[in-house]
Every structure is written in C-alpha cells, then in structure tokens.
C-alpha positions in Angstrom: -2.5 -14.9 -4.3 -4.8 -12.7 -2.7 -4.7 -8.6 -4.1 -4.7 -5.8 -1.6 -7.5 -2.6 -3.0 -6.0 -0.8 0.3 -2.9 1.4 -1.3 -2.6 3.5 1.7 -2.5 6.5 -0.6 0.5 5.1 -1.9 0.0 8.0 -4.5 -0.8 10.4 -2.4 2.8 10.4 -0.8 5.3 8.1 -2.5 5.8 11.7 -4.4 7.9 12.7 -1.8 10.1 9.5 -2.4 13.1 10.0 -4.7 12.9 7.8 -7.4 16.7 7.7 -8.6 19.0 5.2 -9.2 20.4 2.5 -11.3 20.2 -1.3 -11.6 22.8 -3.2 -10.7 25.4 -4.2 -13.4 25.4 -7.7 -12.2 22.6 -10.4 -12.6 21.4 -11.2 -9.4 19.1 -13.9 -11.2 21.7 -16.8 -11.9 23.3 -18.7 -9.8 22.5 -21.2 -7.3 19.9 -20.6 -4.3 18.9 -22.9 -1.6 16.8 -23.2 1.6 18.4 -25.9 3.9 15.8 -25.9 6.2 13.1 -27.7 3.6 16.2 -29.0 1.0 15.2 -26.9 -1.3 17.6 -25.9 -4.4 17.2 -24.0 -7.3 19.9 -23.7 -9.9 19.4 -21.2 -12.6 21.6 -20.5 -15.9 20.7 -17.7 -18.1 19.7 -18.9 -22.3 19.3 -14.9 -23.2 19.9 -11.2 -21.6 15.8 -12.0 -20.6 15.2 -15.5 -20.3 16.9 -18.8 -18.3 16.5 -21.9 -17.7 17.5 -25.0 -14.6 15.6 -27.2 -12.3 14.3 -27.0 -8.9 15.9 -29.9 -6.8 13.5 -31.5 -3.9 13.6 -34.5 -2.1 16.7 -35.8 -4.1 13.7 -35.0 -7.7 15.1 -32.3 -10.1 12.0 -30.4 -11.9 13.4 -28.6 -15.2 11.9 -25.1 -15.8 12.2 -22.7 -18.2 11.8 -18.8 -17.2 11.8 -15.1 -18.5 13.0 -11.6 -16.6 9.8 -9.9 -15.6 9.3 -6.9 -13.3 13.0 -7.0 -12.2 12.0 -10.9 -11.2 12.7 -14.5 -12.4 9.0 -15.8 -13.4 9.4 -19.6 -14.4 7.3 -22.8 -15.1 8.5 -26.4 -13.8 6.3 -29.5 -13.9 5.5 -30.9 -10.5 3.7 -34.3 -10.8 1.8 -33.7 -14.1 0.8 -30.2 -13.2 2.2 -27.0 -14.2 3.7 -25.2 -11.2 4.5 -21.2 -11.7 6.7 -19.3 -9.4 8.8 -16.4 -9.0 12.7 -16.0 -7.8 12.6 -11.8 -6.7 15.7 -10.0 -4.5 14.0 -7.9 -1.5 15.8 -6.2 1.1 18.8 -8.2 -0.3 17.0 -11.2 0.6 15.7 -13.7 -2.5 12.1 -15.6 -1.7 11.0 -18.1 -4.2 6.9 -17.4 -4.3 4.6 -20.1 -5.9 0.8 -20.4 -5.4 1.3 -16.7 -3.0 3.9 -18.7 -0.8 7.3 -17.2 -0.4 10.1 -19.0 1.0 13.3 -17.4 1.8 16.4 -18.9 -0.3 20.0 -18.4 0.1 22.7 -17.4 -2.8 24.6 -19.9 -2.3 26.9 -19.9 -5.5 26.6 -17.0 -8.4 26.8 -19.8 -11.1 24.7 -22.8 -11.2 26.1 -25.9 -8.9 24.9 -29.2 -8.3 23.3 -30.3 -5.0 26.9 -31.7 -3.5 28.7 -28.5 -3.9 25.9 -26.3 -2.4 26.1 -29.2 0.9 22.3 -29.6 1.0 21.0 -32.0 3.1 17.2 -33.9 1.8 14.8 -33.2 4.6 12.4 -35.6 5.8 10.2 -37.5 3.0 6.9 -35.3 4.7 7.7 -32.0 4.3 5.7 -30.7 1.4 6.7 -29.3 -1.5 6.8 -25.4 -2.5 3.5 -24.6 -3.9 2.1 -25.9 -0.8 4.0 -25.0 2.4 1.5 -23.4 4.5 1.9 -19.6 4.5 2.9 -18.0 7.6 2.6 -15.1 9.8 5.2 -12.2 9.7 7.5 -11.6 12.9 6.5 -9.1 14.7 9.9 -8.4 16.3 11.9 -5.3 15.9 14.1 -2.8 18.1 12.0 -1.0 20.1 11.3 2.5 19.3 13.0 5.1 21.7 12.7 8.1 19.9 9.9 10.7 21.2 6.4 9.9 21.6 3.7 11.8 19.3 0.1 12.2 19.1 -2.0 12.0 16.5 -3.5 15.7 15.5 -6.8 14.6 15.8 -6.1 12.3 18.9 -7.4 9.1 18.0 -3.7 7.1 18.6 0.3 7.7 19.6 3.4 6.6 18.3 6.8 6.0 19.1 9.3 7.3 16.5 12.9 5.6 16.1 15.6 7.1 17.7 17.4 9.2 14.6 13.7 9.6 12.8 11.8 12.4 13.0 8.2 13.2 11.7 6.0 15.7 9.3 2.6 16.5 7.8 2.9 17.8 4.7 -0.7 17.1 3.6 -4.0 16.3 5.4 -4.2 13.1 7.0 -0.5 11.4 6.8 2.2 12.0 9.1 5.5 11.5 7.0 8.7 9.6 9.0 12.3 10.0 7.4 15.8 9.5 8.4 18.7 11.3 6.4 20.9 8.4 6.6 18.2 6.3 4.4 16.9 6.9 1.2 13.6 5.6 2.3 10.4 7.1 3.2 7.7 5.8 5.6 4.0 7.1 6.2 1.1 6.6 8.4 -2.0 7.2 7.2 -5.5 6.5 8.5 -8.0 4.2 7.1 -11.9 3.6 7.8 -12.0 -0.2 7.7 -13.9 -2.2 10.6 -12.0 -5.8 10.4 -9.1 -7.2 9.1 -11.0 -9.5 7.1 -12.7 -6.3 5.3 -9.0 -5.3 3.9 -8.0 -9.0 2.9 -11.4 -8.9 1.1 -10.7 -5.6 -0.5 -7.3 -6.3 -1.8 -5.7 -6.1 -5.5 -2.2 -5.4 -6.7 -1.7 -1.6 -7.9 -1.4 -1.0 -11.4 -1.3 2.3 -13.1 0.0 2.6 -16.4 0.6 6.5 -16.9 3.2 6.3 -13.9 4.7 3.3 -15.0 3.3 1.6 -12.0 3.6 -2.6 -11.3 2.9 -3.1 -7.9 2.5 -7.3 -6.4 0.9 -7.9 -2.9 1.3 -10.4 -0.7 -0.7 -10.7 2.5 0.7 -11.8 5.2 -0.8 -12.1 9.7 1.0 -9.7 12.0 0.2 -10.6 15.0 -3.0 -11.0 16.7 -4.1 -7.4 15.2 -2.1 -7.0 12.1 -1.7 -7.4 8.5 1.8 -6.9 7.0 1.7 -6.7 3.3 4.8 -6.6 0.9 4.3 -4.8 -2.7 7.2 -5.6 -4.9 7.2 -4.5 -8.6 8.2 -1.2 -10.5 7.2 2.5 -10.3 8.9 4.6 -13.4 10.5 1.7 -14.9 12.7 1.3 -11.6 12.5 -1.6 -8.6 10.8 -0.3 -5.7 9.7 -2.2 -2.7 6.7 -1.0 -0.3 6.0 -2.8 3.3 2.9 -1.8 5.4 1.4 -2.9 8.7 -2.3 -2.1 8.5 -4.1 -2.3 12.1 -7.8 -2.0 13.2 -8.1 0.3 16.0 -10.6 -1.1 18.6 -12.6 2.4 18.5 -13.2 1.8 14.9 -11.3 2.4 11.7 -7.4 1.9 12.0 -4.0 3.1 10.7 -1.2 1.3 8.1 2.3 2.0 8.8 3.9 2.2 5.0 7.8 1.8 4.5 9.0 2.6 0.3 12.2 2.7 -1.3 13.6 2.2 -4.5 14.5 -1.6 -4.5 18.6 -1.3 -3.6 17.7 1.5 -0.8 15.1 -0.6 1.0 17.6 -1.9 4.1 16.3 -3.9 6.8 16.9 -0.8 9.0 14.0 0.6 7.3 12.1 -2.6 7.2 12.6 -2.8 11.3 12.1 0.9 11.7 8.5 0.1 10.1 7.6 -2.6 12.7 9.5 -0.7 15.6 6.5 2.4 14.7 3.4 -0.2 14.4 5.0 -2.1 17.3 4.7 1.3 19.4 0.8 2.2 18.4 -1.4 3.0 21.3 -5.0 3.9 20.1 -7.3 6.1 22.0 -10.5 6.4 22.2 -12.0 9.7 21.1 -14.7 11.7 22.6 -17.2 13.8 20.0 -17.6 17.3 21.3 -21.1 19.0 20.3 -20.1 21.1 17.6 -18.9 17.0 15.9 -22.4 15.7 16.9 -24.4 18.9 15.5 -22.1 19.0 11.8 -23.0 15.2 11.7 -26.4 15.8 12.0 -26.8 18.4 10.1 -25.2 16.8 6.8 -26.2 13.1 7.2 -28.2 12.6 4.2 -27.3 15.5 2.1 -25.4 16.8 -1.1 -23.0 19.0 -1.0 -22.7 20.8 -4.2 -19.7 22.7 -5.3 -19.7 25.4 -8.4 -17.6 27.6 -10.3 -17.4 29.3 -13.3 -14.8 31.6 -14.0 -12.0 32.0 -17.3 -13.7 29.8 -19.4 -13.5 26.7 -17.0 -17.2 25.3 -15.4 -16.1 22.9 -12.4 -19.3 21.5 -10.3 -18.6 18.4 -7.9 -20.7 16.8 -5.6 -20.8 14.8 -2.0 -23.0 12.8 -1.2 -22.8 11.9 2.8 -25.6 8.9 3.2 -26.6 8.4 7.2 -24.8 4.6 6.9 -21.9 6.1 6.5 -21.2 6.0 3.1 -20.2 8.7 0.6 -20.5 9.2 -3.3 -18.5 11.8 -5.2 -18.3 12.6 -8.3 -17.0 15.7 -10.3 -17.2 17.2 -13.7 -15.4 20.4 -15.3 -15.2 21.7 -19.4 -13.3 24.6 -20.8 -14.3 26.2 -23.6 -12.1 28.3 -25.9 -13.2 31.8 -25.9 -15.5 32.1 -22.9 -17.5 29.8 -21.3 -21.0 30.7 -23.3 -18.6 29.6 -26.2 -20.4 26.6 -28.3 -17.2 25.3 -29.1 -16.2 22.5 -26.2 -12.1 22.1 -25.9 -11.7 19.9 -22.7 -14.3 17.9 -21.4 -13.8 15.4 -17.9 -15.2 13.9 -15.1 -14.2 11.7 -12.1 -16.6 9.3 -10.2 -15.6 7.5 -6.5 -17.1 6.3 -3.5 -16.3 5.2 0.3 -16.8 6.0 3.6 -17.0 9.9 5.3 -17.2 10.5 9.2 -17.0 14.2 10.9 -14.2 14.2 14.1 -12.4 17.1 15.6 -8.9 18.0 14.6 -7.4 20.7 16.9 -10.7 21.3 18.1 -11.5 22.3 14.8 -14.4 20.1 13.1 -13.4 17.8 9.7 -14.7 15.9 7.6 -12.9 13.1 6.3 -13.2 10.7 2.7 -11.8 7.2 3.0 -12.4 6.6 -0.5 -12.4 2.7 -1.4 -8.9 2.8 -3.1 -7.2 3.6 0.0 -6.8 7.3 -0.7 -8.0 10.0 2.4 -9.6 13.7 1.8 -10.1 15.8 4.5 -12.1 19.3 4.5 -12.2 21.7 7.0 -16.0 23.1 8.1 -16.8 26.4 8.7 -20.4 27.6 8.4 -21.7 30.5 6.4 -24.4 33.0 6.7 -26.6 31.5 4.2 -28.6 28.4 5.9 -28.0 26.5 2.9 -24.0 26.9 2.6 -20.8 25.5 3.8 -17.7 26.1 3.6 -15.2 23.4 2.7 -11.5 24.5 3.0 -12.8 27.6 2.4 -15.3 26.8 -0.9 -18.6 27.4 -0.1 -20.7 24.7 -1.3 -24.7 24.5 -1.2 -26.4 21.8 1.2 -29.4 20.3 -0.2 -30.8 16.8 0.1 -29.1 13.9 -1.7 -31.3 11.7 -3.9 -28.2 8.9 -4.2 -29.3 8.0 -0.5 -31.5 5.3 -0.2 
C-alpha cells in the first residue's frame, strides 16, 4: 500500500475541526459481512473486548483467521494457499471495506452475529474471479451532485470553484480557503500545492503519524479521473476515529490544488463525502499572468538568503531562506532563551527546526507573495514589501537581510 507525504496541511487546519464525540456503544466489528458481487463472506465472532476470530468464505473455501481491534479497525491474518494473507475490516462513511494487499472492497452487514453462507443467501461467483488480495484496484467515481452554490475565485487568481448550495467559504489563514455547512459537523479545505505530475505525489506519499497529537492517519491512493487523485486517510487523531478524503489535481499551468473533506468518523456522511467531489468536480484553473513588480522580486531573490534576527527579553531567534534559482527552498531556524538576559551563560531552552521544498513569487491582490510548499504538504506565504536599505526585506512586516546563499549549488 502506497503512503501519501502530501498532508495538505492537514495540520495547518484540521484545528478548526471539532474533535468531539463518543464511540458507539455497539461493536460494529462482529457480525456477518458479505459482497455478493465477488461471493465474498466474512463471518466474525469476538474471543475478547480486543480480539476475534472466523473465516473468510470464497468460492465455496472457508479461510480461518484470527484478528485484534486496532485503530478503531478489525486487523486479521487468514492463510490463503500456504501464504499468510493480512487485511483489515474498517467502518467509513457507514460503509465497511475489507482492505488486503492496499485493496478495498466494499462489504455489506449482512447479519450483526456470525451466520453461515445459506442464511446470508450468497451466491459463489464464477471459478475466475480472483481472490481478495488480488482484485485489481480501481479508480474512484467521479460522480456527485453538481455544485450550484456561487462561484468564487481564487485570491491570487490561479483557479474557480463552485461551492454547494447551503456551503459557504473562508480564509482564516494564508493560502486555504475553508468550506463549512452548519448542518454538518465536518470541515473541508482547499489548499494549494506546488507538485508538477500526479505521479510526483504518488511518489511522495506516506501515512501521517504524529505522536504528540495522538495522530494515526492510513492512506490509500486511489485514480480520479483522467486528472485526479482521491486519497482516503482513515485512523485516529486524539484517541478518536476520524476520516479525511482529498482530491488532489495538477493544474495545467503548473502546481495544483487538493480538495480535503475531515470529520470525526460518525460525522463523516456521504453528503460531505459528495460535497468534496461536487467542489473538485467544479475547478476551473486559469492561467496567471506575472506582472513586473513578480518578475523583478523573482529576480532579485533567486539565489539568495534571507536572514531573519532578533534578540529581545532574553530570547535570540535567527531563521533563514534559502530561495535557489531551480526553484527550490531550504529553511531552517534556531532560537535559545536564557534566564536572566540573553548575555546570561546559563542556556534554559535551546531549539531548532530544519525543512525544505519549493518557493515561487505570484501576485495576490496585486500585492506580490512569496509562497513555501514545503515537502510535507504544509504552505507559508509572506507578504514583500521593500525597505530603504538595499540589502533588506520585509517579510509580513520583519525585515530580514538579503545576502547570497551558499546552500545553492
């Protein structure tokens, strides 16, 4: 199963999710599940309050496995012709998908307590249809309601969307434009991303883990379309279920947008789900035209540092920017604070922070930006304004010193 690097700031804005709730009282883990489309049945009886066993049932074979809860999901074992086969039963959008080998196939709760294949009224399917680990995967439909709501445009015009009717929109911070509806507890995001191909993201992609949030995020990758990738993270974020879908597209002017939809797992509806295609469905890129004032701050800093200092209460911040002509950026920061002044020998706090991407200059409102896709998915922008000194900058309004950059090669 392949890992998606591209969070789409997940971060960055899921703090404007509300992560409340409970888990259901019931177990939504036992019972019986089927697919009658491949003849597929999985019966599963609970040994413990964690762990359960049954048998997958295919072409008329039953395959005993033996499972534990994990991330709010069944993960089991069964032996499939000598080989140890691994998959996972999970609940999304009140839909259960048996995954094995990064497949998922949608099963149906057919019975909440374990049944044989008679009662359930499964039917074998033909002696060539594969079994689980290997059904092909997929594309993702692309079909949803069309969007009907009011049209917007981008604030630094490089696409439009359509916006659901009852949705409306808000940017709260930099790059993302945040979508909500009061009757959902759900929130969805567009944010803007500096990939060149589709390929680039499925080659840059990894679950998201982060232990000091509680974070336990799974990917799977999935075709939308002829210019679209649709990926599903399922997992936990502060010991609750929540559920994450995103349609990432590659604009044909360069870089792209992802369409993000997040709830806790129970809140996640399929209105939501649908409300996320219905806004990718509706993108219309546009080509963007650099005005001078773009072209002479892109000259001007293409193959430079930009250094940042302060010293002030006993805190000594200094960060730098390194903007390389191929388009590539490395930053990295550092700060200490030191009890009783800064000239203080004794050291209290010591940090520093290290990252790397890619930076271009556009115009936003006229006014020019520059703009840090770093490599986890996450988006800095900083205003420009120029200052008297030649060598100086100011970056939302910290002046920093321009000087050339030695990481560029």
């Amino acid at each position: 199963m392949k890992k998606y690097l591209f969070t789409v700031s997940l971060f960055s804005w899921l703090f404007y999710l509300p992560l409340t709730g409970q888990a259901p009282k019931e177990d939504i883990l036992i019972g019986t599940f089927t697919n009658s489309q491949n003849g597929l049945l999985l019966s599963v009886k609970p040994v413990t309050s964690n762990t359960y066993e049954g048998f997958l049932e295919y072409q008329g074979k039953r395959h005993p496995f033996s499972g534990s809860r994990l991330l709010g999901m069944l993960s089991g074992e069964y032996t499939y012709e000598g080989a140890q086969i691994s998959f996972t039963l999970a609940r999304i959008m009140n839909i259960y998908y048996l995954t094995s080998d990064g497949v998922s196939l949608e099963m149906v709760r057919t019975a909440v307590n374990p049944v044989s294949t008679a009662q359930a009224g499964i039917v074998n399917p033909p002696s060539n249809t594969p079994p689980p680990a290997t059904i092909p995967q997929g594309p993702v439909s692309t079909n949803a309601p069309l969007a009907t709501g009011t049209r917007i445009n981008d604030p630094y015009g490089s696409f439009t969307f359509q916006l659901p009717a009852g949705w409306s929109h808000t940017t709260p911070e930099g790059s993302n434009i945040l979508i909500a509806n009061q009757n959902y507890k759900a929130q969805i995001s567009i944010v803007p991303h500096n990939y060149s191909s589709l390929t680039e993201i499925r080659q840059n992609t990894t679950d998201i883990r982060n232990a000091e949030s509680g974070t336990a995020l799974t990917a799977i990758v999935r075709d939308y379309g002829s210019r679209g990738l649709f990926i599903r993270y399922e997992g936990r974020v502060q010991d609750q279920e929540l559920i994450m879908e995103t349609v990432s597209m590659i604009s044909p002017y360069g870089g792209g947008i992802s369409v993000a939809g997040a709830a806790l797992g129970p809140d996640y509806s399929r209105e939501v789900a649908d409300a996320v295609k219905s806004i990718a469905n509706s993108i219309q890129f546009k080509k963007t035209i650099d005005t001078p004032v773009v072209q002479q701050w892109r000259q001007r800093l293409a193959n430079k540092q930009l250094l940042y200092l302060y010293t002030g209460n006993g805190l000594s911040e200094k960060a730098t920017i390194d903007l390389c002509t191929n388009g590539s950026f490395q930053y990295s920061s550092s700060d200490a604070f030191v009890s009783g002044g800064y000239f203080s020998d004794q050291l209290t706090y010591t940090g520093n922070n290290a990252n790397s991407g890619s930076w271009k200059i556009i115009s936003k409102n006229t006014f020019p930006v520059l703009m840090l896709f770093y490599k986890g998915g996450r988006v800095t922008e900083y205003s420009i304004a120029a200052r008297q000194a030649g060598n100086e900058i100011n970056l939302n309004g910290k002046r920093y010193f321009v000087q050339a950059s030695s990481a560029c090669k």
